[in-house]
Backbone of each chain as ProteinMPNN parsed JSONL, in Angstrom:
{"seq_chain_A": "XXXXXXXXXXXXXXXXXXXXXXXXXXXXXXXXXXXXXXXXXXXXXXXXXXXXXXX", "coords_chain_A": {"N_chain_A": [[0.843, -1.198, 0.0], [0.468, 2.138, -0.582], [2.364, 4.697, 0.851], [1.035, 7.401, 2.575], [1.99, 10.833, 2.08], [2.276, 12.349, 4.403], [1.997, 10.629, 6.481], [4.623, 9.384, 8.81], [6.683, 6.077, 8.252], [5.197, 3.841, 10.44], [7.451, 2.259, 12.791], [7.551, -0.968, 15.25], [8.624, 0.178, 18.735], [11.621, 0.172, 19.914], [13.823, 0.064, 21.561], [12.251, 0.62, 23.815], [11.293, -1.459, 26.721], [8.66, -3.295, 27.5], [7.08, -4.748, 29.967], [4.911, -6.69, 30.751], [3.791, -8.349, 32.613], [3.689, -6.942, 34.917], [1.618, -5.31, 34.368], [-0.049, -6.872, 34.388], [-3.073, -7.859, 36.277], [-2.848, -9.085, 39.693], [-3.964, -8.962, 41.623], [-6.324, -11.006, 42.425], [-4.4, -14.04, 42.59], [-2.86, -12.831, 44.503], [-4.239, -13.132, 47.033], [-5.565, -15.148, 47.184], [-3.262, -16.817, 47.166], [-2.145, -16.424, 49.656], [-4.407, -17.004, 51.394], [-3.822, -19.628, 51.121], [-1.499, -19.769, 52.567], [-2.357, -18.976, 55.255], [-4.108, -20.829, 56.045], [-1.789, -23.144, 55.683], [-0.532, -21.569, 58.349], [-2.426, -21.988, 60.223], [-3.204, -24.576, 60.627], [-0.423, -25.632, 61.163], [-0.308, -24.626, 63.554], [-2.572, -25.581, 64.98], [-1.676, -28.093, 64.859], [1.185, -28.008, 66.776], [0.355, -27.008, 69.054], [-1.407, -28.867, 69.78], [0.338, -31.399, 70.148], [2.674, -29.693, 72.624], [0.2, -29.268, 73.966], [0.644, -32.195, 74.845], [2.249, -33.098, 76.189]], "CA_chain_A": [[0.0, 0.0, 0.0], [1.255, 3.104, -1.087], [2.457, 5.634, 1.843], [1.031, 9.041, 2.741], [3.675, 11.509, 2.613], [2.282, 13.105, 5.941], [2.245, 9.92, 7.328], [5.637, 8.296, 8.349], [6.621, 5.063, 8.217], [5.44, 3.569, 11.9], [7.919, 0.573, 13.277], [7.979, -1.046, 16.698], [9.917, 0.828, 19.609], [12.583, -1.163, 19.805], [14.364, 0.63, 23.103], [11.843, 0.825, 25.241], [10.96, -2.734, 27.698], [7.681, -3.374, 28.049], [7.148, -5.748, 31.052], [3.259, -7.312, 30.265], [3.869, -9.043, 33.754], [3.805, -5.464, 35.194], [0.462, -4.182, 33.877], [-1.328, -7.985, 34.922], [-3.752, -7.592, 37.546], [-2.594, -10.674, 40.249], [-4.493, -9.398, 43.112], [-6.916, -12.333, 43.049], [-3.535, -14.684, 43.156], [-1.733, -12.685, 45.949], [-5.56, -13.1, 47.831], [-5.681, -16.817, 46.617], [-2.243, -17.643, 48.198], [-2.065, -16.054, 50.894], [-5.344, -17.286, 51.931], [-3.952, -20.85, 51.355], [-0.624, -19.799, 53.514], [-3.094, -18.379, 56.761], [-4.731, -21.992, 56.346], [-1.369, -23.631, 56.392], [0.0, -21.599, 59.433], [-3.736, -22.743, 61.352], [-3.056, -26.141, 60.307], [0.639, -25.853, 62.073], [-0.565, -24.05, 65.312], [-2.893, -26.496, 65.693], [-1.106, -29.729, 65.351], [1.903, -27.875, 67.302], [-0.41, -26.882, 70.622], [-2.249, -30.491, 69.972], [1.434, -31.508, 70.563], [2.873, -29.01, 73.196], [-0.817, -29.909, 75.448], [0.331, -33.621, 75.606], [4.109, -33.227, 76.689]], "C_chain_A": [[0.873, 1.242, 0.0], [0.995, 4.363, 0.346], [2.121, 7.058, 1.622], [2.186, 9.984, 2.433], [3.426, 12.106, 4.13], [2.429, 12.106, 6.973], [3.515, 9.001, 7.304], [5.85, 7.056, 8.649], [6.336, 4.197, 9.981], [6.184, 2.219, 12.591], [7.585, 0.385, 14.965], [9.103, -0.114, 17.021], [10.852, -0.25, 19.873], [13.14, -1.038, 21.112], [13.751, 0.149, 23.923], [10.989, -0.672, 25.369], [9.566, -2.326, 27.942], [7.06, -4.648, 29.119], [5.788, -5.91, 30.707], [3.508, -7.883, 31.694], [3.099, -7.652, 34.924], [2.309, -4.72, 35.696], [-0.811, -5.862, 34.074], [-1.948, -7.639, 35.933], [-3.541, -8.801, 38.261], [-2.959, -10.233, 41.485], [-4.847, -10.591, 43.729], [-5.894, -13.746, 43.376], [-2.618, -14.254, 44.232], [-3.007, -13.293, 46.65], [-4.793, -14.659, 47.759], [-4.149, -17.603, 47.589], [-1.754, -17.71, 49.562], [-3.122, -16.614, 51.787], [-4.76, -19.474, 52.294], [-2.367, -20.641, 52.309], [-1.314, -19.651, 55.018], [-3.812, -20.064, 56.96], [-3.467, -23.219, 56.479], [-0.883, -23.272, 57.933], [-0.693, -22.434, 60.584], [-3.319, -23.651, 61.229], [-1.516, -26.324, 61.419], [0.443, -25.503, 63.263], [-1.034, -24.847, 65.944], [-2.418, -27.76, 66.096], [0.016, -29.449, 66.366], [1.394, -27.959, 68.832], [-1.052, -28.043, 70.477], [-1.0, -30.974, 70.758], [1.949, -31.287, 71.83], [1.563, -29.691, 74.475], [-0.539, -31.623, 75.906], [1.586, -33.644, 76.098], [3.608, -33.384, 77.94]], "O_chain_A": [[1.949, 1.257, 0.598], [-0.087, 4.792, 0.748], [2.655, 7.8, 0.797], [3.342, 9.619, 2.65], [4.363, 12.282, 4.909], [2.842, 12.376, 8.101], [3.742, 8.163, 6.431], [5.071, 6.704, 9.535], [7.343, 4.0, 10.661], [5.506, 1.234, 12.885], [7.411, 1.312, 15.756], [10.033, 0.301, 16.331], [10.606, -1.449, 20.003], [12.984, -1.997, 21.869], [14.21, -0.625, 24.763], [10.226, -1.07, 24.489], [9.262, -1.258, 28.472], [6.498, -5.547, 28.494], [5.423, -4.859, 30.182], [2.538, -7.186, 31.993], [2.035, -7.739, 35.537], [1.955, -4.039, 36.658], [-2.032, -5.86, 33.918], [-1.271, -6.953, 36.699], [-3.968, -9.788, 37.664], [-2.516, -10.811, 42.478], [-4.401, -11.169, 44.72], [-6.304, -14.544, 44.219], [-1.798, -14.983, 44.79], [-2.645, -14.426, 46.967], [-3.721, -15.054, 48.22], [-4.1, -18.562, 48.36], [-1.228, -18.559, 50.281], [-2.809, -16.733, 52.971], [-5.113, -20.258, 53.175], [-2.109, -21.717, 52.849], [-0.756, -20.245, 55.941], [-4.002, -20.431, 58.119], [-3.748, -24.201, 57.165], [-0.773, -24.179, 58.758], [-0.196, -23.158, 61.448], [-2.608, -23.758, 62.229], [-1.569, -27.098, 62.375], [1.063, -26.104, 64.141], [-0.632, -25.188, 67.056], [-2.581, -28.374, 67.15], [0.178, -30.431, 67.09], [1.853, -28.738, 69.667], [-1.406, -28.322, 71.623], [-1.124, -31.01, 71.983], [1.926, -32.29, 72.543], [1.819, -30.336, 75.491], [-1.106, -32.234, 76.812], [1.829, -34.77, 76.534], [4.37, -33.541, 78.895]]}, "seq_chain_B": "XXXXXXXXXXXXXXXXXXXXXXXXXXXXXXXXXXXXXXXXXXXXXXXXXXXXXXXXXXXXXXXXXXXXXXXXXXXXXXXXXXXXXXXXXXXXXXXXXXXXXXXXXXXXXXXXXXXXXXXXXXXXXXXXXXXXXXXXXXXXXXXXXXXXXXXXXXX", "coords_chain_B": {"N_chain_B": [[17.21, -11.318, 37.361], [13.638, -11.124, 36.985], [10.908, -10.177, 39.25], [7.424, -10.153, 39.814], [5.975, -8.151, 41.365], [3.98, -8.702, 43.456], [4.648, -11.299, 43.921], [6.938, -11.232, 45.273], [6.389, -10.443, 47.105], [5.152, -12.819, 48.271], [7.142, -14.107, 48.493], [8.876, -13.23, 50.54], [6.974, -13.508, 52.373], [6.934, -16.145, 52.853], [9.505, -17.158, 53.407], [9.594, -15.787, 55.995], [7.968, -17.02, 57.77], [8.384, -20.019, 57.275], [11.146, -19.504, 59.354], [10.07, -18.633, 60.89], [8.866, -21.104, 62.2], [10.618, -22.61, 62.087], [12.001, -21.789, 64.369], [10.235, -21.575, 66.489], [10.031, -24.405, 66.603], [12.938, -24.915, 66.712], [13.949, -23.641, 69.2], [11.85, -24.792, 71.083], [12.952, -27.271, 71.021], [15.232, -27.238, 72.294], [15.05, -26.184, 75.024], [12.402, -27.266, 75.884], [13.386, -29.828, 75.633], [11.751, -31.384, 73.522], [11.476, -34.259, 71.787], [11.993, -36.556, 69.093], [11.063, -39.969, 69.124], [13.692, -41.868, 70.406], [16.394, -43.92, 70.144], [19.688, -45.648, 70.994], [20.749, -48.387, 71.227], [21.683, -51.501, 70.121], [20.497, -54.682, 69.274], [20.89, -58.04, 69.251], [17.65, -59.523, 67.256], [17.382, -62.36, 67.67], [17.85, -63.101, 70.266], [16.387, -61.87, 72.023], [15.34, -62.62, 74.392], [17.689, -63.259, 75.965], [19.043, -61.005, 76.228], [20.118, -58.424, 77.965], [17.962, -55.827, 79.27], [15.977, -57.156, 78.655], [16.044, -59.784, 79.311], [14.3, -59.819, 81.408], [11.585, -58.691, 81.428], [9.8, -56.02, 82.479], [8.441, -53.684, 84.717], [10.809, -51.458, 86.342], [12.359, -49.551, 88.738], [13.683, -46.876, 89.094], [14.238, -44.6, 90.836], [12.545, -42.616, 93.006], [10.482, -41.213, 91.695], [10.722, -42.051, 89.183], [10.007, -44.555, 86.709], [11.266, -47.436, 85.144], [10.122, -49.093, 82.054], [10.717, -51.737, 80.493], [10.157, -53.538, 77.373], [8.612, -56.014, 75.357], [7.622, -56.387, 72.288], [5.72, -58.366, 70.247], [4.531, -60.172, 67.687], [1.233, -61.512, 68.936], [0.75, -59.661, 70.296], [2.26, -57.697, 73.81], [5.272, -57.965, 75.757], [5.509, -57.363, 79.603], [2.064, -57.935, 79.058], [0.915, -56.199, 80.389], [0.833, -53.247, 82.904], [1.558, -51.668, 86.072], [1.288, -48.399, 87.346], [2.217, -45.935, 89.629], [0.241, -42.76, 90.203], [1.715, -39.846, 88.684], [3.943, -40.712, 88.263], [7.048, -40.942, 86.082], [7.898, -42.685, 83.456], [10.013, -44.476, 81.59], [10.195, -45.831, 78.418], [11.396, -48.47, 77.207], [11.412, -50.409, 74.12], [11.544, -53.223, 71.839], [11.654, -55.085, 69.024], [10.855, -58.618, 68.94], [10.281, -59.726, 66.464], [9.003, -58.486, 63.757], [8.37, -55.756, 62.36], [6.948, -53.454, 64.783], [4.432, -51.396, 66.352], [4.492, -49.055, 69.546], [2.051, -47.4, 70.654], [0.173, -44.935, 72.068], [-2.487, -43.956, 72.738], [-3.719, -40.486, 72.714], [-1.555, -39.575, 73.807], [1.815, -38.486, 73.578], [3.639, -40.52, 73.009], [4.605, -42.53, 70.277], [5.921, -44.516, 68.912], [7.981, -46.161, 66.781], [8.652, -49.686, 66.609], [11.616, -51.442, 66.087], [13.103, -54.952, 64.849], [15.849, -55.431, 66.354], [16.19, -53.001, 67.424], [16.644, -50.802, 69.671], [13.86, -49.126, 70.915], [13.041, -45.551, 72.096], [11.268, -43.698, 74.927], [9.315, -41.777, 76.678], [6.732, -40.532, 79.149], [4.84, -38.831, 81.525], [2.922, -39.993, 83.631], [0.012, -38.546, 84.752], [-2.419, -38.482, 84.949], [-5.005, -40.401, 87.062], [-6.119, -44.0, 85.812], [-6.974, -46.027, 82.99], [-4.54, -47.024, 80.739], [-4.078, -47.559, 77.429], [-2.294, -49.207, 75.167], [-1.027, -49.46, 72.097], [-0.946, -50.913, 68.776], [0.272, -49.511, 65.913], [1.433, -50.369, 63.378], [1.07, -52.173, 60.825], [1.405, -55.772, 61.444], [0.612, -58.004, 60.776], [-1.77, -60.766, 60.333], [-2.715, -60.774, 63.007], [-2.708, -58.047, 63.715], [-4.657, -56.178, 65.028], [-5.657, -57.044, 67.588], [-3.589, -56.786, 68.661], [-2.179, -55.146, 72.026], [-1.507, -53.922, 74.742], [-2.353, -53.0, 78.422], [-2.057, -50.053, 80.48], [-2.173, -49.337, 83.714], [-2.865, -46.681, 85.722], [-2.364, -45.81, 89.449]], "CA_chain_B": [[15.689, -11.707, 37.277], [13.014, -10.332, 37.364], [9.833, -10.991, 39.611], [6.609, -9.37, 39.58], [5.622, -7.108, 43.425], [3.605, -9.199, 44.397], [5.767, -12.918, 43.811], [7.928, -10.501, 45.796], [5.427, -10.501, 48.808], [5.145, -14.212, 48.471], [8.322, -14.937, 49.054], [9.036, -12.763, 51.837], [5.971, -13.746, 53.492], [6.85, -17.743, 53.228], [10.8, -16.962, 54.245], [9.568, -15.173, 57.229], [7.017, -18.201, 58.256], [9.437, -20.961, 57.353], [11.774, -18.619, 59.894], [9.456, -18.356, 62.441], [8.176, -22.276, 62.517], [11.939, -23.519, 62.477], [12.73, -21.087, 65.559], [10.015, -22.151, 67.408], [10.583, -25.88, 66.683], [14.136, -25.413, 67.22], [14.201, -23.394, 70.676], [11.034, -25.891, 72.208], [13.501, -28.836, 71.123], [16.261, -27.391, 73.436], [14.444, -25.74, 76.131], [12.2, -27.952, 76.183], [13.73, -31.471, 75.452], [11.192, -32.275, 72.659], [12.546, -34.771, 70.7], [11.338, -37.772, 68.472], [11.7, -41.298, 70.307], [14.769, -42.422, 69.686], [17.141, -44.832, 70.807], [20.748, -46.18, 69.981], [21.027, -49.62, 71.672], [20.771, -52.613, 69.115], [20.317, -56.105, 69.756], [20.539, -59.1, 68.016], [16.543, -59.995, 67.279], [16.76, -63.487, 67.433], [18.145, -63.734, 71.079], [15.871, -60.541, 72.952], [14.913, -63.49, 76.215], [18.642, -63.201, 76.927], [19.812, -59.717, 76.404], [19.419, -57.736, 79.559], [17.316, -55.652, 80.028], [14.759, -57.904, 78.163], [15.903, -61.256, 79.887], [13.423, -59.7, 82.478], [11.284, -57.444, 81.163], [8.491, -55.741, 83.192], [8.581, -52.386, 85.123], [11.989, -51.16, 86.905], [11.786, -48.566, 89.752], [14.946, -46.038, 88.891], [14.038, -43.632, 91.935], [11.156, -42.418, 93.48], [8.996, -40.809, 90.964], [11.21, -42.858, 87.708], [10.139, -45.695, 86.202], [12.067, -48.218, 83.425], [9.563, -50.388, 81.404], [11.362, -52.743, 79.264], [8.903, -54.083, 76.677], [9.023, -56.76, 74.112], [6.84, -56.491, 71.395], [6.25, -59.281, 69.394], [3.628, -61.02, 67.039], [0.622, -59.93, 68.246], [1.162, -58.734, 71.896], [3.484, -57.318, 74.145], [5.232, -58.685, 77.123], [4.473, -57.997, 79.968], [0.919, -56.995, 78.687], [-0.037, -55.096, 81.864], [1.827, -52.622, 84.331], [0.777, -50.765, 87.006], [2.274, -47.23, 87.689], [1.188, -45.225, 90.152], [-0.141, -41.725, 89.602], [2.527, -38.928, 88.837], [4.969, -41.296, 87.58], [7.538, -40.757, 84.626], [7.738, -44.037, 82.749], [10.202, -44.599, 80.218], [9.636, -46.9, 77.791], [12.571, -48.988, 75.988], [10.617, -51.189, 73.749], [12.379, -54.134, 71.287], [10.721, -56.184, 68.852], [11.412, -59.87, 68.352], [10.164, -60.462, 64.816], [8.772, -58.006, 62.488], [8.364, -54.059, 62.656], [5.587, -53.057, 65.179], [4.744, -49.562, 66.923], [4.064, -48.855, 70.745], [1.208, -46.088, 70.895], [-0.584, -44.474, 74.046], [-3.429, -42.749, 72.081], [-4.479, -39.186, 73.242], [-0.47, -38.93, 74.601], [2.911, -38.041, 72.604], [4.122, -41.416, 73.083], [3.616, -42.864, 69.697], [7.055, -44.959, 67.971], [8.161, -47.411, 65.762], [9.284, -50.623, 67.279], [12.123, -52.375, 64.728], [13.502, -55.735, 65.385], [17.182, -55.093, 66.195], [16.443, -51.716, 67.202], [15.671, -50.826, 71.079], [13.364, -47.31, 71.012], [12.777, -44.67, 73.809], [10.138, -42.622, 74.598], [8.644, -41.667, 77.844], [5.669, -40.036, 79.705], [4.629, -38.938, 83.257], [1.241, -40.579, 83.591], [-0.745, -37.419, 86.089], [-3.728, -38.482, 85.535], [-5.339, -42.089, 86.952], [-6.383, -44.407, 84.882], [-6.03, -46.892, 82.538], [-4.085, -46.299, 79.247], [-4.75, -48.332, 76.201], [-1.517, -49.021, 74.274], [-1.926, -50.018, 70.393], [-0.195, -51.019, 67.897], [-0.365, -48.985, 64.517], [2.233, -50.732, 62.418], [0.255, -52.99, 60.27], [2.226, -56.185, 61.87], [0.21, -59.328, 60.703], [-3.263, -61.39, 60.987], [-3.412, -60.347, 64.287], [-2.292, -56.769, 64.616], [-6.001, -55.5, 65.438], [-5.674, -57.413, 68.91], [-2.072, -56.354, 69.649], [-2.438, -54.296, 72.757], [-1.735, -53.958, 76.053], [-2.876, -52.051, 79.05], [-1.17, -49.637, 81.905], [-2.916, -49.228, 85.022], [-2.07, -45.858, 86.662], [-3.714, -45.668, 90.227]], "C_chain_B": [[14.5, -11.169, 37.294], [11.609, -10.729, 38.484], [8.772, -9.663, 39.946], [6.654, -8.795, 41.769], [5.194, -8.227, 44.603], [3.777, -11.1, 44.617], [6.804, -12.303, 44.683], [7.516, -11.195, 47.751], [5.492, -12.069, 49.749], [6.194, -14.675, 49.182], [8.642, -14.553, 50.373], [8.299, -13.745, 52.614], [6.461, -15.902, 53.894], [8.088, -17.984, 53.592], [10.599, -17.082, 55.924], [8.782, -16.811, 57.823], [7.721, -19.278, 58.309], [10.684, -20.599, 58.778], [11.372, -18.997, 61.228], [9.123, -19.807, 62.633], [9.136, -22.962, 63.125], [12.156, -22.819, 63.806], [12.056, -20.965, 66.839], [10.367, -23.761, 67.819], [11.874, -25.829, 67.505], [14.583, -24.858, 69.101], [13.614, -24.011, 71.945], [12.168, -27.499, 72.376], [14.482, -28.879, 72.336], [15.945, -27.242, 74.648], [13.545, -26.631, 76.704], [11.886, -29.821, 76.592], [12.621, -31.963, 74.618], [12.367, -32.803, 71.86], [11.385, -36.027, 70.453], [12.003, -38.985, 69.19], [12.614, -41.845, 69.467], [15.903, -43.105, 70.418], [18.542, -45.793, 70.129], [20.966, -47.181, 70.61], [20.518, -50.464, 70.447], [21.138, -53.712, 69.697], [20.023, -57.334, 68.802], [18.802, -59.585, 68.445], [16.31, -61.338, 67.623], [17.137, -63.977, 69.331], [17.912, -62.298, 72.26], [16.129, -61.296, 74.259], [16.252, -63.363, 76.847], [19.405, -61.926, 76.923], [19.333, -58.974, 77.369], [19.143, -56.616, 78.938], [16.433, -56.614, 79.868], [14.364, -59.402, 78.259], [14.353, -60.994, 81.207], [12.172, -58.658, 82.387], [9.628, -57.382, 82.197], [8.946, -53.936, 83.565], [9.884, -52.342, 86.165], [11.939, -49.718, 87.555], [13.314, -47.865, 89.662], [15.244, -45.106, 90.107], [12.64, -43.332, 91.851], [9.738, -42.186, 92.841], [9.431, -41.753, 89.552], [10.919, -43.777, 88.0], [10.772, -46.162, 85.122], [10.755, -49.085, 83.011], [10.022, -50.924, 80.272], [10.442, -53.684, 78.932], [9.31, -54.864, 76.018], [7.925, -56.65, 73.638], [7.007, -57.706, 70.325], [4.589, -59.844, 68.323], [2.329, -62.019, 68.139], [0.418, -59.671, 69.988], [2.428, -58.101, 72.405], [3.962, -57.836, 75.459], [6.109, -57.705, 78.061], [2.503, -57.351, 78.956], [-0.061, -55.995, 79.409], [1.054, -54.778, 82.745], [1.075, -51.855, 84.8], [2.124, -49.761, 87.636], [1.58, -46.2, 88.741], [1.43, -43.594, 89.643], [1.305, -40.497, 89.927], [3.526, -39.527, 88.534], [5.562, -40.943, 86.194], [8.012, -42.285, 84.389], [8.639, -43.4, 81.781], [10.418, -46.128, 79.98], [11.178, -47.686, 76.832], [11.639, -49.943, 75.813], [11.813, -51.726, 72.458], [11.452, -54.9, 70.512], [11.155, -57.414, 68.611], [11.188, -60.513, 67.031], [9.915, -59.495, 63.551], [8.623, -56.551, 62.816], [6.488, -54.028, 63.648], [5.725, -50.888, 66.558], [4.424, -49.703, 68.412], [3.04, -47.835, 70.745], [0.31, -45.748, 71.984], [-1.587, -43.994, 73.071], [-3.964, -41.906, 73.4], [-2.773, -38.652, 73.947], [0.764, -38.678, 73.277], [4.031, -39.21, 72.476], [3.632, -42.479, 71.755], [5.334, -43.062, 69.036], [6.909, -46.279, 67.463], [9.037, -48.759, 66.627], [9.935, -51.714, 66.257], [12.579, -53.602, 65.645], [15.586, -55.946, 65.479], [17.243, -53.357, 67.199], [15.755, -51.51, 69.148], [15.145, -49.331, 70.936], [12.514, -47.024, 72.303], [11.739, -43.695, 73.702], [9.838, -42.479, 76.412], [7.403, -40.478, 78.579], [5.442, -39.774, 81.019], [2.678, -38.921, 83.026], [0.275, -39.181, 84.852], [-2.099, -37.534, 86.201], [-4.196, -40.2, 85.688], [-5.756, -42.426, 86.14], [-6.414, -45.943, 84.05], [-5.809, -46.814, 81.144], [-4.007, -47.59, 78.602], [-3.324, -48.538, 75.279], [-1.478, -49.822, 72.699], [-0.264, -50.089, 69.553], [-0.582, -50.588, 66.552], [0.529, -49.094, 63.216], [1.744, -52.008, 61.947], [1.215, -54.578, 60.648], [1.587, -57.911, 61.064], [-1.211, -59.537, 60.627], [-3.691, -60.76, 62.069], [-3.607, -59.15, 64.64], [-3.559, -56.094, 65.503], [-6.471, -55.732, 66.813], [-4.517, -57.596, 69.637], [-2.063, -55.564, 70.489], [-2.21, -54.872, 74.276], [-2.243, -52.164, 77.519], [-1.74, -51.176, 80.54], [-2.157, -48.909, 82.859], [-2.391, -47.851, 85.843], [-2.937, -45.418, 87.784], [-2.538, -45.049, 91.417]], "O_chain_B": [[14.629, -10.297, 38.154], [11.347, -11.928, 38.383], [9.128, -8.522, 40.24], [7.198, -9.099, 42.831], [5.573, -8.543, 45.731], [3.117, -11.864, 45.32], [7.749, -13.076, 44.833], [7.932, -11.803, 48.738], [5.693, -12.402, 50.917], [6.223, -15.407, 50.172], [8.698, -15.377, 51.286], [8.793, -14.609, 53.338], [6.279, -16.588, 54.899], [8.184, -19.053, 54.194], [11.051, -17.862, 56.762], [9.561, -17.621, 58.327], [7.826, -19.726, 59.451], [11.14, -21.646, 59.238], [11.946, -19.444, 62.22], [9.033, -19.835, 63.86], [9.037, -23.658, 64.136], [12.687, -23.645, 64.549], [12.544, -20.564, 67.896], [10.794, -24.216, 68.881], [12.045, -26.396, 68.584], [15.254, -25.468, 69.934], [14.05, -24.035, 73.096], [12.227, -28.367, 73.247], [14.678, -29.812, 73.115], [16.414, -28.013, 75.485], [13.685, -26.904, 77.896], [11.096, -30.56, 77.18], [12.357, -33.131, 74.902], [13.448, -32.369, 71.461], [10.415, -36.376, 71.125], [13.125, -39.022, 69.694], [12.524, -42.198, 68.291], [16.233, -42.566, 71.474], [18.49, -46.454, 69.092], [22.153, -46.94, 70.829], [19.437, -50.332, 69.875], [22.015, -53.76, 70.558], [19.188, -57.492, 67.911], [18.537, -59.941, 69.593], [15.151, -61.654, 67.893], [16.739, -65.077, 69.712], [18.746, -61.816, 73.026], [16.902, -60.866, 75.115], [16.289, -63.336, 78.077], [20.403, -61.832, 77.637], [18.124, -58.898, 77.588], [19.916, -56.242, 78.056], [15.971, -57.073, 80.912], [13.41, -60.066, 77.853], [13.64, -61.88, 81.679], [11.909, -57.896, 83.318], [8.777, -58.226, 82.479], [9.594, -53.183, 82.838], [9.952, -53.342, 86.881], [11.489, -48.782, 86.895], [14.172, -48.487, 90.289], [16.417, -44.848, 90.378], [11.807, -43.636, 90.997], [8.593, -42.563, 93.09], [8.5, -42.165, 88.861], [11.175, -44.264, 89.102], [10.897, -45.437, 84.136], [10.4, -49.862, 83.898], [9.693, -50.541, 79.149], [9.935, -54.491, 79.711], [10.518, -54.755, 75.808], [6.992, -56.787, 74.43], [8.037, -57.989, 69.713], [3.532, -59.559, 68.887], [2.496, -63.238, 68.127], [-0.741, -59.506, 70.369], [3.444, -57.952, 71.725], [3.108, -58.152, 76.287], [7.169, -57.239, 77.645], [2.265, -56.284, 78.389], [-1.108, -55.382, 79.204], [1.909, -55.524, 83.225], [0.092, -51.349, 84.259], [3.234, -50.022, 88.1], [0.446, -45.759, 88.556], [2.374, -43.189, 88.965], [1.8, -40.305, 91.037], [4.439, -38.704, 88.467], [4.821, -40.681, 85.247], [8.494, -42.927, 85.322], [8.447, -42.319, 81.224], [10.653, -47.106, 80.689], [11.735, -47.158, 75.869], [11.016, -50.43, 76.757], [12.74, -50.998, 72.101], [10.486, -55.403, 71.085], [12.122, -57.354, 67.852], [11.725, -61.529, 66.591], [10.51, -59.667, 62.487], [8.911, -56.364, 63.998], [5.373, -54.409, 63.293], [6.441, -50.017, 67.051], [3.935, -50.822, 68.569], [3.773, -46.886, 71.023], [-0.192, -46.61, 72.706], [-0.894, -43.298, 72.328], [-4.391, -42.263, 74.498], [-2.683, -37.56, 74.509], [0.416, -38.724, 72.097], [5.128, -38.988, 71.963], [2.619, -43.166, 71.883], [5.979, -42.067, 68.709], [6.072, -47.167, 67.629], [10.087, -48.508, 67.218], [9.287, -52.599, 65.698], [12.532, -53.522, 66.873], [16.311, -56.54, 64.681], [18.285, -52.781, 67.512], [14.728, -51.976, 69.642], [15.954, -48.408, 70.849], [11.796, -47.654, 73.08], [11.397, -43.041, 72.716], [10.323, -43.292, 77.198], [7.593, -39.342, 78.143], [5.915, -40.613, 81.786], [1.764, -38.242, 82.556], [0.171, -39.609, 86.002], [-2.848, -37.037, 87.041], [-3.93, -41.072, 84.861], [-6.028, -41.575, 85.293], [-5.86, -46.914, 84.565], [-6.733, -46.57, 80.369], [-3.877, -48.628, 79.252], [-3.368, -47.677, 74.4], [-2.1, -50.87, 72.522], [0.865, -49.612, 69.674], [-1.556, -51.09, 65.989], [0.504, -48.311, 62.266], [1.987, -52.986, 62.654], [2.095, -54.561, 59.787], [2.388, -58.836, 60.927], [-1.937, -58.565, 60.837], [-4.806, -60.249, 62.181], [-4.37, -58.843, 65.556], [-3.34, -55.547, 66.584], [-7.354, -55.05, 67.334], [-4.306, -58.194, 70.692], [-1.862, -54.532, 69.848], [-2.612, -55.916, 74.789], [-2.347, -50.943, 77.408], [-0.935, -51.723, 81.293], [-2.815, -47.921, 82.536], [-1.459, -48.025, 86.628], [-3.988, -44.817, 87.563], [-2.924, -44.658, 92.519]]}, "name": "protein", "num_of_chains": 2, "seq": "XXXXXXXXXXXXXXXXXXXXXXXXXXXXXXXXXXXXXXXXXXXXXXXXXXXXXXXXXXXXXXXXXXXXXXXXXXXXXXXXXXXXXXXXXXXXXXXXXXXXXXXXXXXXXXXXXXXXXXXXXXXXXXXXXXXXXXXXXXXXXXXXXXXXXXXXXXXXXXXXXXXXXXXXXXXXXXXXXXXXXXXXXXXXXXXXXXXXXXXXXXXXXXXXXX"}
């Protein structure tokens, strides 16, 4: 296709890093893991004081 | 490398927790002598009836409030299969098996090991409340294991 003259030729930026990781939304996986870390600590408290009450 | 903010968070957060679990574990183990039952005496299996302690095994009075119970475990009881301790007693337990892998277990207490044949293992308890405790076997041992059990009397 034959070029404008007002318009110039447009390439990728080549310089500039675009991180796509960056601009993800990963609330619902910080939520999501964290929720399954607070259910292992419970899980260790309890079997530790299950423990600890029979010494 | 790179890692996103909040793979950042993660890690921290499961450092710190790993951190904190080992540093309680490890300061209750010293302070307070937890430890897993464990025992370095071995014995040849095929000749327990004459290795002492287990030429005689029953309950052994160490001092006033200590007890020794030297156990044999074997295919599908334990000998003796009944002791009597009285209340407030610390009991330890050296247990031996003569034939195949079996466990000693108190259920509801922290007394809960593996009993190899060759292998003498330690564990012990202070019984405080009367009673009578139920000990089991939960190492799948045979036909019988389901009526391997004996009892301790603490009055």
């Amino acid at each position: 296709m034959a070029q404008l003259p007002h318009q110039p030729n447009r390439r990728p930026v080549a310089n500039k890093k675009i991180n796509p990781e960056e601009n993800q939304n990963l609330k619902g996986t910080l939520v999501a893991v964290f929720t399954v870390g607070f259910i292992i600590i419970a899980m260790w408290v309890s079997v530790y004081s299950l423990f600890l009450s029979r010494v | 490398m790179h890692f996103h903010r909040y793979e950042k968070y993660w890690l921290i957060f499961g450092l710190c927790t790993l951190v904190v679990f080992l540093t309680i574990v490890g300061v209750n183990a010293f302070s307070g002598g937890h430890q897993p039952p464990t025992g370095m005496m071995t014995l040849d299996p095929t000749k327990v009836d004459q290795t002492p302690p287990f030429d005689q095994p029953g309950l052994k009075k160490v001092d006033d409030n200590t007890y020794e119970a030297n156990l044999i475990a074997m295919a599908f009881g334990y000998n003796p299969s009944k002791i009597e301790v009285p209340v407030g007693a610390k009991v330890i337990f050296n247990v031996t098996s003569k034939d195949v892998v079996h466990s000693f277990t108190i259920p509801g207490t922290n007394v809960n090991m593996m009993i190899t044949p060759g292998h003498v293992n330690t564990s012990e308890f202070s019984f405080d409340k009367p009673g009578s405790y139920l000990v089991l076997c939960n190492e799948y041992c045979g036909s019988g294991h389901h009526m391997m059990q004996m009892t301790i009397e603490v009055k």
